[in-house]
ZATORMAR-646285 format. One line per 5 residues: for each residue z, x, y of C-alpha. Coordinates in nm, 2 decimals. Last residue first. Layout:
<recs>
Z/X/Y  ...
</recs>
This chain:
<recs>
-5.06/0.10/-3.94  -5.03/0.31/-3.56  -4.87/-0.05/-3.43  -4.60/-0.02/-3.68  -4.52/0.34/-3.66
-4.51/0.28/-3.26  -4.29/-0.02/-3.29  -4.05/0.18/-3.54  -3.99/0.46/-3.24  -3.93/0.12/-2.99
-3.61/0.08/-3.22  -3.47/0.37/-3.09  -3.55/0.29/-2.67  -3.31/-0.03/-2.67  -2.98/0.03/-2.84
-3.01/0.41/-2.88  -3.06/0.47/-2.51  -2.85/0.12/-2.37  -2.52/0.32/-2.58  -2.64/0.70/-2.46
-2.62/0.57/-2.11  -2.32/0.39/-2.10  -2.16/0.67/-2.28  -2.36/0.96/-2.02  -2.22/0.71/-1.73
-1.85/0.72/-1.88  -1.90/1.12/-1.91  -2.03/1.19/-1.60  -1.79/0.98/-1.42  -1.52/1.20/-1.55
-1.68/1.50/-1.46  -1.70/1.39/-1.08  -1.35/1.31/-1.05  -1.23/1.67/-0.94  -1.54/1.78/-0.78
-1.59/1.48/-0.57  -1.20/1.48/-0.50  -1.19/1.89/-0.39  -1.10/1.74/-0.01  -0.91/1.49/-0.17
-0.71/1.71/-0.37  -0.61/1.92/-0.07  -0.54/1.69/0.15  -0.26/1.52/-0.09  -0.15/1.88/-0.20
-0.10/1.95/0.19  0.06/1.60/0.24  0.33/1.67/-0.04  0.42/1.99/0.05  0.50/1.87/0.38
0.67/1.57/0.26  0.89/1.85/0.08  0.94/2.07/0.38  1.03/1.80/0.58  1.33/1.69/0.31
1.44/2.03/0.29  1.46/2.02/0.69  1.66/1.69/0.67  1.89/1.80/0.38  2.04/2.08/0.61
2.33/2.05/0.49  2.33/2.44/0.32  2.41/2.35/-0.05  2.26/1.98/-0.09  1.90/2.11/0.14
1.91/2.39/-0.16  1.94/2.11/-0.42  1.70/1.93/-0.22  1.40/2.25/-0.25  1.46/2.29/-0.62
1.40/1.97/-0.67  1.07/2.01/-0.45  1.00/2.30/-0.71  1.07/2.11/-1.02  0.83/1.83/-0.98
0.97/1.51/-0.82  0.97/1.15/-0.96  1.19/1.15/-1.30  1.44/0.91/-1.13  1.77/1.15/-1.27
1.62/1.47/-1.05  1.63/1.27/-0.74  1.96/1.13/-0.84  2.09/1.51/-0.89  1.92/1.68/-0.59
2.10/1.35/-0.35  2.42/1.46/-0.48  2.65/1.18/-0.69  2.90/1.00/-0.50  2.84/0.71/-0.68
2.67/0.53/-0.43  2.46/0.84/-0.43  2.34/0.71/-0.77  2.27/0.35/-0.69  2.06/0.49/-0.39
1.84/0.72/-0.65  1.77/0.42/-0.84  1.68/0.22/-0.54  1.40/0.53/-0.47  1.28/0.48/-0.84
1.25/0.10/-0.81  1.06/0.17/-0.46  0.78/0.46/-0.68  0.75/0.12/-0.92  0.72/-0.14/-0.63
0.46/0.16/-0.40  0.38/0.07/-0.04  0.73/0.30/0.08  0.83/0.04/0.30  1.07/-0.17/0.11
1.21/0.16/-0.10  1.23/0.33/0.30  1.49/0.03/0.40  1.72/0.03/0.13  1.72/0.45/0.08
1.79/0.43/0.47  2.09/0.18/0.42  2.23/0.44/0.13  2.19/0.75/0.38  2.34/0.63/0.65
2.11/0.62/0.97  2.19/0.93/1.19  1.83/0.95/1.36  1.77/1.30/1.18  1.88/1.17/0.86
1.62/0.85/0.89  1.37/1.10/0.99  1.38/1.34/0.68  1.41/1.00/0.46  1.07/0.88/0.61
0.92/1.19/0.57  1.06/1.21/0.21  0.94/0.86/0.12  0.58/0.85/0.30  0.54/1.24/0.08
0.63/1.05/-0.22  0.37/0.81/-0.16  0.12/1.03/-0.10  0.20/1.27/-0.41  0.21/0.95/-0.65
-0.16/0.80/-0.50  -0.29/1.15/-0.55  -0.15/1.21/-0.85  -0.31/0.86/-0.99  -0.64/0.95/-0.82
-0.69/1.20/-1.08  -0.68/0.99/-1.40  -0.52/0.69/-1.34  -0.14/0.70/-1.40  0.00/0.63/-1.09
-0.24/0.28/-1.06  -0.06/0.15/-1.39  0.27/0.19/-1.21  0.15/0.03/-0.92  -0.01/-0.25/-1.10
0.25/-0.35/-1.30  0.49/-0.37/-1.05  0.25/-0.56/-0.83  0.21/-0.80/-1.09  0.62/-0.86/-1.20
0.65/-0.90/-0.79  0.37/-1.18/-0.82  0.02/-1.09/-0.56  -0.07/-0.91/-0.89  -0.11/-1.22/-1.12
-0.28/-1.46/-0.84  -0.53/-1.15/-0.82  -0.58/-1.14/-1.17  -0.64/-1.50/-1.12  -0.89/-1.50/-0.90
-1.08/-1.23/-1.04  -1.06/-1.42/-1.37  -1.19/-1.76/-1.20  -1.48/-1.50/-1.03  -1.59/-1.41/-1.35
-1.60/-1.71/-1.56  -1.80/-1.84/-1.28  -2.06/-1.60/-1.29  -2.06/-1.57/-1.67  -2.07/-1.99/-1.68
-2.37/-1.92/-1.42  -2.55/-1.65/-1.60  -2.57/-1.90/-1.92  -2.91/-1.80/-2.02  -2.97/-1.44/-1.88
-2.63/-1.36/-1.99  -2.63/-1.48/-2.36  -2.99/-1.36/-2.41  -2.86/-1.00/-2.31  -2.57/-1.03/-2.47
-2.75/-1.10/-2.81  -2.99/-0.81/-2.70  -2.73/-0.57/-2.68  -2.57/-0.65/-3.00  -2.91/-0.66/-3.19
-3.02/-0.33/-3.07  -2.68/-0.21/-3.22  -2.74/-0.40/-3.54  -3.05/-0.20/-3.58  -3.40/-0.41/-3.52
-3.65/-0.46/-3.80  -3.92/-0.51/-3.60  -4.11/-0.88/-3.55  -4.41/-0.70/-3.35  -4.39/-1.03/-3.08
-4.00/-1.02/-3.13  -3.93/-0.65/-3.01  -4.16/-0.68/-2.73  -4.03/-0.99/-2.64  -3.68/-0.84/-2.67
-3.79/-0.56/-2.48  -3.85/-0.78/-2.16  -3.48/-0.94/-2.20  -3.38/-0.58/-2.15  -3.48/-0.57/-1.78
-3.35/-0.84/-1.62  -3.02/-0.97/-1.76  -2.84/-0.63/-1.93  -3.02/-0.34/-1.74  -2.91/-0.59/-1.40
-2.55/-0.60/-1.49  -2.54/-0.23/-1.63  -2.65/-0.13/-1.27  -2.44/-0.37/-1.10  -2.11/-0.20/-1.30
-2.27/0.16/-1.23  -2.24/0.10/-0.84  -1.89/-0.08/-0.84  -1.76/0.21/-1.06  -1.93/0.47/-0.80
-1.77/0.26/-0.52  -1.47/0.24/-0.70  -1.45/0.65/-0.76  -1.52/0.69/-0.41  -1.30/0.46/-0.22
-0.98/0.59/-0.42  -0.92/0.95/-0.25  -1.04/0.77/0.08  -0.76/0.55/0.08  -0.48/0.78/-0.05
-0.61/1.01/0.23  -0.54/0.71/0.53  -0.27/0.65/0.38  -0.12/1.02/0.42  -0.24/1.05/0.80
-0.09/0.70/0.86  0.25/0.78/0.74  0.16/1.11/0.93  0.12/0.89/1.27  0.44/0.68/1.20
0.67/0.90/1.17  0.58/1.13/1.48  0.58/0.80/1.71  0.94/0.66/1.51  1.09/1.05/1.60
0.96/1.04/1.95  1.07/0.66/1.97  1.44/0.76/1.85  1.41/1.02/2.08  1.35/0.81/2.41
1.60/0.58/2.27  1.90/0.87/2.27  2.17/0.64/2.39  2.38/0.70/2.09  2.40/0.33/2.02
2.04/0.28/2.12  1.90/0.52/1.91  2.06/0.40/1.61  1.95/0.05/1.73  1.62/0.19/1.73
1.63/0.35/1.40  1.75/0.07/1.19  1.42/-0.15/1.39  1.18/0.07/1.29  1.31/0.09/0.93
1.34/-0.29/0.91  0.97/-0.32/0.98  0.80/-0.42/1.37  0.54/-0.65/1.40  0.61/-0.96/1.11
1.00/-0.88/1.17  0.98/-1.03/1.51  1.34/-1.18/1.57  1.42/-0.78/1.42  1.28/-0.64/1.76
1.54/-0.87/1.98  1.78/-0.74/1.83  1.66/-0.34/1.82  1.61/-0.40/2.22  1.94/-0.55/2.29
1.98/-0.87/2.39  2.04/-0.97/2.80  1.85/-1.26/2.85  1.58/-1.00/3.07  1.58/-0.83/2.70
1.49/-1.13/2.51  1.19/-1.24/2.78  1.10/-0.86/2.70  1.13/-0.93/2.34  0.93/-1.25/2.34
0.66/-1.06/2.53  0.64/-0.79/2.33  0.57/-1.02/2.00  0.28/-1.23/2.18  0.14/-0.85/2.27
0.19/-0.76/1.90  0.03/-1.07/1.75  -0.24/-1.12/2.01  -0.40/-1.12/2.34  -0.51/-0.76/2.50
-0.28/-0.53/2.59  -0.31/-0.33/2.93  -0.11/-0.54/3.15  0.17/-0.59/2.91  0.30/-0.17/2.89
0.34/-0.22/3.26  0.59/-0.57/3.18  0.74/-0.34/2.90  0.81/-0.07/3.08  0.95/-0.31/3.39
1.19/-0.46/3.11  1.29/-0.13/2.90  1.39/0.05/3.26  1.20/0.32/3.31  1.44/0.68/3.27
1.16/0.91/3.25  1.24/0.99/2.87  1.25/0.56/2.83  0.84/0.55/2.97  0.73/0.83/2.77
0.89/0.75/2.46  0.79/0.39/2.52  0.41/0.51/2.56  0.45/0.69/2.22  0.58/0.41/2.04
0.36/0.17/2.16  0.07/0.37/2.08  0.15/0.39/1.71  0.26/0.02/1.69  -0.08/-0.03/1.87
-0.24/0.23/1.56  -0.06/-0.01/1.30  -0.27/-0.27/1.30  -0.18/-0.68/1.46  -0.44/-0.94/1.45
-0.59/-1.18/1.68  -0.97/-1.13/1.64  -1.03/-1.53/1.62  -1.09/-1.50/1.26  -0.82/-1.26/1.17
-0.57/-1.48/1.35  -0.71/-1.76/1.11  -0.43/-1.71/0.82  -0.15/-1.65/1.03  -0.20/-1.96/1.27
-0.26/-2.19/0.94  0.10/-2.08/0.82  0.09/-2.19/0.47  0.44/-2.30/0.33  0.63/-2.20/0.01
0.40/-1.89/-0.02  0.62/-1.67/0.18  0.89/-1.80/-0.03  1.23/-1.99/0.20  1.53/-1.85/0.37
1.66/-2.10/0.60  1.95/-2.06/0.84  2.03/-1.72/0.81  2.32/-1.62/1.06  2.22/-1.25/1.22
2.43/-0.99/1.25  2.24/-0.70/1.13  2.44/-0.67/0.79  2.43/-1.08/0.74  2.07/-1.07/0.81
2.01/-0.78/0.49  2.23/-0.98/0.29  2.04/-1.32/0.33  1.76/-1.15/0.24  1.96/-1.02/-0.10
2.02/-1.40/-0.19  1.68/-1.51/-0.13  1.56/-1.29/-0.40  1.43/-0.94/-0.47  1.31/-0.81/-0.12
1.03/-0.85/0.12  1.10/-1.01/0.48  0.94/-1.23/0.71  1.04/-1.31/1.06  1.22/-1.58/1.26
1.51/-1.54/1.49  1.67/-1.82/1.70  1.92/-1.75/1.99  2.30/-1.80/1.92  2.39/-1.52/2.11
2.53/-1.35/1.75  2.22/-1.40/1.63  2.04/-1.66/1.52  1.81/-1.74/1.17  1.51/-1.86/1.04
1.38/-1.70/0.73  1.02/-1.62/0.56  1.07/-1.48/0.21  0.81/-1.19/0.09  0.86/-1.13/-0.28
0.96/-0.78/-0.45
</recs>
């Protein structure tokens, strides 16, 4: 998917801007049209820079999920003791320091004293607060249960950051130990081999062509390290150009699911975001096909959010939500039977619990047991790396002795 910027108004006539992610311009248009709001341009994230985006991080200013965490818990507070949104939000405002999310609670509470709804004027800051926060909200507002709707959002939001939190820390410590053997290898190669090769050429040895390999690499890097340098950081760059494209990201979340233990972890975190997500969309009385929408755009995973739009094409259908899940290939045999039960008793919210549940407990548990999991694996590459610089550069050094004993 590709992130559009858009300018809209809604049905007051006031202006909307925000950013979106989904397949085309078309389907953003959509997604206004279905919360009342007129698009008036839809352009590519990348289409324009906004300079104001790109040095918030530099002057401090930027927005992280913990104040949407807070805020959601102080506003279930502040709406369960019947505080009107405006004064909540004008207390809420005395304690926030300057930046995105304090710029963006000001606009709604100038919003709110205009007399728009709070999930309105939410979705004219779609940079702060995601589609699924806002579908909920206006659910809760509708039924006048806002104080639950924030409970619900508060509860979401802290596992959701739980579960990355573990996906995170299962992938730091095979990349720093990649990172680690990578400058290791670097610094064999361009400072410490080149000695040998003196060695090697002062005694003129017959070298094998494995000794020869290394060396030839070895001269190559230690004499044109800045061409390597640069040729380096020009792929970098571009394999990051590559994966910032929807066909990239695709790629690279599908190829990240099938890495050797971390993959299950990143799959089994991922699925657990979608089910608590789903469990709370049910709960809040969002349909079912609009909630698949929403939670495939927040789920953090393009080929895990094709599977999830799969399963919405199916219950568009009218087939069971046990039958898509088992059609998208995602869900191991005991969670599936877990939804066909949810599909038989109606209570597909519970079933859906118990599967994020399951979920975050194998999550934890892997990367509690991560070190021991992974740590066999990096034996092995490091003993190949190893045994390749062994035989290169130490064998030969067996012929320099013979030579120097005649």
């Amino acid at each position: 998917m590709a992130r559009y910027d858009f300018r809209g108004r809604d049905r007051r006539g006031g202006l909307i801007r925000g950013v979106r992610e989904a397949e085309s311009a078309e389907a953003v248009a959509a997604e206004l049209m279905a919360v009342d709001i007129v698009p008036v341009e839809i352009t590519p994230e990348h289409a324009r820079t906004d300079w104001s985006r790109l040095l918030a991080p530099l002057r401090g200013r930027r927005f992280t999920t913990d104040q949407l965490i807070l805020f959601s818990r102080q506003m279930h507070g502040l709406t369960r003791a019947g505080v009107p949104l405006s004064r909540g939000l004008e207390s809420l405002l005395e304690s926030l320091r300057p930046g995105p999310f304090r710029d963006a609670l000001v606009e709604i509470r100038a919003a709110l004293e205009e007399g728009r709804d709070l999930a309105g004027a939410m979705a004219r800051r779609a940079d702060v607060f995601p589609p699924l926060y806002v579908s909920i909200i206006r659910v809760g507002e509708q039924l006048g249960k806002l104080d639950e709707a924030f409970s619900r959002l508060h509860i979401y939001l802290s596992r959701d950051k739980t579960t990355r939190q573990q996906i995170v820390t299962a992938l730091r410590y095979p990349t720093i130990v990649i990172i680690a053997m990578a400058i290791a290898v670097w610094i064999i190669t361009v400072k410490v081999i080149p000695i040998f090769a003196h060695v090697y050429a002062r005694f003129h040895a017959r070298l094998p062509w494995a000794t020869r390999l290394i060396l030839a690499v070895s001269g190559f890097a230690a004499r044109y390290w800045l061409v390597v340098t640069l040729a380096t950081v020009v792929a970098a760059l571009v394999t990051r150009a590559y994966l910032r494209t929807p066909r990239g990201r695709y790629v690279w979340d599908r190829t990240k699911l099938r890495l050797p233990v971390v993959g299950g972890i990143t799959l089994r975190g991922s699925l657990a975001r979608f089910a608590r997500a789903f469990a709370m969309s049910y709960r809040a009385g969002l349909p079912i096909v609009q909630a698949l929408a929403l939670i495939a755009r927040g789920v953090g995973n393009e080929f895990v959010a094709e599977r999830i739009l799969a399963m919405r094409v199916g219950i568009e259908r009218g087939e069971s939500i046990s039958r898509t899940a088992r059609a998208v290939g995602l869900f191991t045999p005991v969670v599936l039977q877990m939804l066909r039960v949810g599909d038989e008793t109606g209570a597909i919210d519970d079933m859906m619990d118990e599967v994020a549940t399951f979920y975050e407990e194998e999550v934890a548990y892997e990367v509690r047991n991560l070190s021991t999991l992974i740590e066999p694996l990096l034996v092995v590459v490091l003993g190949v790396m190893v045994l390749i610089l062994a035989l290169g550069v130490f064998l030969p050094m067996w012929d320099l002795i013979q030579v120097v004993q005649h």
